[in-house]
C-alpha positions in Angstrom: -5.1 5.4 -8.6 -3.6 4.0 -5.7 0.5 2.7 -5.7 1.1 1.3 -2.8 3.3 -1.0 -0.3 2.4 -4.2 0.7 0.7 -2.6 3.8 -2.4 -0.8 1.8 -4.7 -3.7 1.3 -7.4 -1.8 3.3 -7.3 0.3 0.0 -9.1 -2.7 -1.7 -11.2 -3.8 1.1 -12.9 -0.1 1.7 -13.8 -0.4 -2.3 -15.3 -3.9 -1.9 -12.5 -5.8 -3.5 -13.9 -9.8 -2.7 -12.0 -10.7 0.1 -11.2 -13.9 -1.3 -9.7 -13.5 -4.6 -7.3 -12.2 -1.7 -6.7 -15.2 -0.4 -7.0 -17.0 -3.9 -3.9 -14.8 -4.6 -2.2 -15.6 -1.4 -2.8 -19.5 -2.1 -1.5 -18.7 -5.5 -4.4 -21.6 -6.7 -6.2 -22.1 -9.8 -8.3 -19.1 -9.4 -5.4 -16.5 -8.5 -6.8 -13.5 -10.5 -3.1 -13.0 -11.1 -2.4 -16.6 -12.6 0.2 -17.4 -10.3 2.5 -14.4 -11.7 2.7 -12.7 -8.3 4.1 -13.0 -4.5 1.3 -13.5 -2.4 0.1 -10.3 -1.1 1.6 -8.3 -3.8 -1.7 -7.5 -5.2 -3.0 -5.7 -8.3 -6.6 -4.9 -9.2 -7.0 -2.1 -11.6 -10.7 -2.0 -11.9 -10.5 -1.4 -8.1 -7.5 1.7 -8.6 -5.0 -0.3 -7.4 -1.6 -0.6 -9.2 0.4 -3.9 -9.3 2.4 -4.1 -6.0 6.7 -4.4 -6.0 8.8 -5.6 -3.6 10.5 -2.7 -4.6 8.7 0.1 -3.1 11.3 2.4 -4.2 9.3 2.8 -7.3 5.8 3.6 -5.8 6.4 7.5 -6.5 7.6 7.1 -9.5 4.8 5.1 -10.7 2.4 7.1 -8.7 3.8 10.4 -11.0 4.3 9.1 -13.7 0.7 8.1 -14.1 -0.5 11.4 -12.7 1.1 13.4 -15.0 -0.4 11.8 -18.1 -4.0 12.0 -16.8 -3.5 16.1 -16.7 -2.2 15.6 -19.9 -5.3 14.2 -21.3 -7.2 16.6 -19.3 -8.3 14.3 -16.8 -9.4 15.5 -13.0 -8.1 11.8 -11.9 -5.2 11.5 -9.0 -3.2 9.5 -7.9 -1.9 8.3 -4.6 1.5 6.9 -3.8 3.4 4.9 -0.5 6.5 4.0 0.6 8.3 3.8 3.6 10.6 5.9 5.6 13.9 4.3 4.6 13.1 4.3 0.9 13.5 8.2 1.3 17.0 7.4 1.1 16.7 6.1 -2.7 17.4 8.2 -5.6 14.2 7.3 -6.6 12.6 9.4 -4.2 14.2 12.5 -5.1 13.8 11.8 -8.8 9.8 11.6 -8.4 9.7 14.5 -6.1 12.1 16.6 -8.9 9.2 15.8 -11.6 6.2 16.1 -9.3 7.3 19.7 -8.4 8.3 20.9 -11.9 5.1 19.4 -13.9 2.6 20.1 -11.0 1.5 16.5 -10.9 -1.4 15.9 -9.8 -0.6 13.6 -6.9 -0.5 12.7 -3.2 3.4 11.5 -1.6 3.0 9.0 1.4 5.7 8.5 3.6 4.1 5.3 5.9 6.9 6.3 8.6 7.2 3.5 11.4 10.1 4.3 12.5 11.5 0.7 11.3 13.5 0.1 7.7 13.0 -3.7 8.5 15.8 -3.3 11.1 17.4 0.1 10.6 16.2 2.8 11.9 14.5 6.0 10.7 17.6 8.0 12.3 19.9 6.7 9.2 17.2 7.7 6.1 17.4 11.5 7.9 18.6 13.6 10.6 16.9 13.0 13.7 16.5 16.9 14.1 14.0 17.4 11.1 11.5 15.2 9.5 10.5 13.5 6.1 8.0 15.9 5.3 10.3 18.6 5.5 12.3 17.3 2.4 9.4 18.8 0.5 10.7 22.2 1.2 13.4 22.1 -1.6 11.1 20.9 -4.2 8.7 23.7 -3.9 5.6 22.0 -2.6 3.8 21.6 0.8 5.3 18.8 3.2 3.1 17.5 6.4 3.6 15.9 9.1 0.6 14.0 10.4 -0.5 11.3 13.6 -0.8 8.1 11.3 -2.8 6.8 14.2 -5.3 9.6 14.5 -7.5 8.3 11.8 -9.8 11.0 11.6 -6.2 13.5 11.5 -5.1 11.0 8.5 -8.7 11.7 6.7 -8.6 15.7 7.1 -5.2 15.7 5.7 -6.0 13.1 2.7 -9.0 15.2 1.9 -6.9 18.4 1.6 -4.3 17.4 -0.6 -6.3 15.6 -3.0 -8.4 18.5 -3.2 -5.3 20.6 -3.8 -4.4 18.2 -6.5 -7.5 18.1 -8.3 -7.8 22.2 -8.6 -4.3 21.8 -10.5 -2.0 22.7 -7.6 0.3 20.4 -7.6 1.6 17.5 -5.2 1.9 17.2 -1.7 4.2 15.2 0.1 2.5 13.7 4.0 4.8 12.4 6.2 2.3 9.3 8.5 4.4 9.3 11.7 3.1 5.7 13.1 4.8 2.8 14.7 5.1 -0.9 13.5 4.4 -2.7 16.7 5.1 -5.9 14.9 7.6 -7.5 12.9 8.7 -6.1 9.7 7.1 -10.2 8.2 7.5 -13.6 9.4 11.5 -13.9 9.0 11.9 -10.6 11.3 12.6 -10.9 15.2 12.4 -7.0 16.3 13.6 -8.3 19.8 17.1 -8.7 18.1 17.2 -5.0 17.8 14.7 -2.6 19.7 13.5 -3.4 23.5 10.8 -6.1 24.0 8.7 -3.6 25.7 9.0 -0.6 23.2 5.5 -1.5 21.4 3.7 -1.1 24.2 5.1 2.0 25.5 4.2 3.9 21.8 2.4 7.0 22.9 -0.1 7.6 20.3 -1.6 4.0 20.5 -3.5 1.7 18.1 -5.7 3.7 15.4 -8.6 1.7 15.8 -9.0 1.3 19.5 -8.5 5.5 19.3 -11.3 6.0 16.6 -13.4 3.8 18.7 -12.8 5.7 21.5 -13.5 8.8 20.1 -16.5 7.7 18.6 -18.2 5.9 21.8 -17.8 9.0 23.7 -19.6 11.4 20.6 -22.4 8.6 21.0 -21.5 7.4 17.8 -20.5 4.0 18.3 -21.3 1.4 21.1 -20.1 -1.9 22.5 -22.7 -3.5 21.2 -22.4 -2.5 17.7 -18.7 -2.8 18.1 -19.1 -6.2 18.9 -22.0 -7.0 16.0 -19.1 -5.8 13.5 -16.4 -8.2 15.0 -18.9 -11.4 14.5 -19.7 -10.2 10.8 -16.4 -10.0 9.9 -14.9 -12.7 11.6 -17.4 -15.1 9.7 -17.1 -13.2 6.3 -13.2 -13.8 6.7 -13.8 -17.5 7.7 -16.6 -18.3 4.9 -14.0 -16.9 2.3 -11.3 -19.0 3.9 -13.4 -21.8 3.5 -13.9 -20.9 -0.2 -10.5 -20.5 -1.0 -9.7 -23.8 0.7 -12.1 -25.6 -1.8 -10.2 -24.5 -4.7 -7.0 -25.4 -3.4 -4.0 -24.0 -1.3 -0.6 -23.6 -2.1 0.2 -26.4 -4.0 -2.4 -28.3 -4.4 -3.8 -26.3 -7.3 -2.5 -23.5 -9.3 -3.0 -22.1 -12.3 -2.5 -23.6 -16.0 0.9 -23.5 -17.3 0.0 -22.2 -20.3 -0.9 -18.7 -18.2 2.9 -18.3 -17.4 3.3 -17.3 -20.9 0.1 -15.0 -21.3 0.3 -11.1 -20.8 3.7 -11.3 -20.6 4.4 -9.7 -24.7 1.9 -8.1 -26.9 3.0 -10.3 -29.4 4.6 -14.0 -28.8 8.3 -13.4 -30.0 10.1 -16.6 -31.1 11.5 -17.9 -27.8 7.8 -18.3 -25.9 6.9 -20.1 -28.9 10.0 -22.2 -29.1 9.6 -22.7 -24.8 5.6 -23.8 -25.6 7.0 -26.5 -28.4 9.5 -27.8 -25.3 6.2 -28.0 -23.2 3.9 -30.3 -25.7 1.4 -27.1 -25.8 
């Protein structure tokens, strides 16, 4: 089970989540498979292991514990996964999910998606500059790496390791994904206001997917012409299920029925849903 940041939606693409109850969710339209009762992006498909997004990643390891600790309760060889970002280090949160995944052995891989970038702040106030985030395992009694979150092939080995670790009973392990966000942190966000205009492109370790490509044309595993194929295939799926999601509606022109505001929100309808329903005529 996956408990991720808004930056892990490759996590439902790779298991064949349909692309455009994505973008139903982002339109928030009548076919949201989260009825409206979401941010865009902030996805949640548990059939696919993916666990309901927060804009408050602070609770990803929590969650992500939490849950793992109960499956080897119930004797379960299931794992779970959990993100968050460098700054969030900083939380309480952190060191409360790291306390419980060292003394119950949970079962369960700790993400640190380090890009350097807390929005604006920089990773130099969430730890001293002369150590790293994975070495905050240390203290809790269970392995902390530190791994090129561009070298996907580096990410992979390291993934397979501790979730292999986990599954044997071992415990947790805590990676550390040093990486870059050449970008800004969303649409509101102008990096220019506080890093150089030219520090994306001076980032050492370079984009992920132009490396893996790389790597693989010159192991004869790839080629231009496949690479190109791929681009055309995806660029239609993504436009076909644009297209699709168009049909049903964007944001505000459709959405869900009222009545789902009120749906999975109690086991049980306690008196004041029932008494806001009467107010509604339904």
């Amino acid at each position: 089970m996956c408990f991720p940041t808004y930056r892990q939606v490759g996590w439902l693409l790779a298991r064949g989540y349909p692309l455009v109850k994505l973008i139903n969710q982002i339109f928030n339209n009548n076919d949201d498979p989260l009825k409206g009762k979401q941010l865009p992006v902030l996805y949640s498909a548990r059939d696919f292991g993916f666990y309901s997004l927060s804009g408050n990643v602070g609770t990803r390891f929590g969650h992500a514990v939490g849950w793992a600790m109960a499956k080897a309760y119930r004797n379960s060889d299931d794992i779970a996964i959990g993100f968050i970002g460098d700054g969030t280090t900083a939380e309480g949160s952190f060191h409360e999910a790291l306390t419980f995944a060292s003394v119950y052995k949970a079962p369960v891989i700790l993400g640190i998606t380090n890009n350097q970038w807390a929005i604006s702040t920089f990773t130099g106030l969430a730890t001293n500059q002369d150590t790293t985030f994975a070495s905050k395992a240390l203290s809790y009694g269970i392995p902390g790496l530190r791994v090129d979150g561009n070298d996907a092939l580096a990410v992979y080995s390291v993934l397979e390791w501790a979730a292999d670790r986990a599954r044997h009973g071992h415990g947790a392990t805590l990676i550390e994904f040093f990486t870059y966000r050449s970008g800004a942190h969303s649409t509101s966000d102008d990096p220019e206001r506080y890093r150089p205009k030219d520090e994306a492109s001076l980032w050492p370790l370079g984009d992920p997917i132009e490396r893996l490509k790389q790597h693989l044309l010159a192991n004869s595993e790839w080629s231009e012409e496949r690479d190109d194929e791929i681009q055309k295939v995806l660029d239609k799926q993504v436009t076909e299920s644009l297209k699709e999601a168009e049909r049903i509606g964007v944001l505000g022109e459709s959405k869900p029925d009222v009545r789902e505001m009120f749906e999975g929100v109690f086991k049980e309808q306690d008196w004041r849903v029932k008494e806001q329903l009467k107010e509604l005529g339904l």
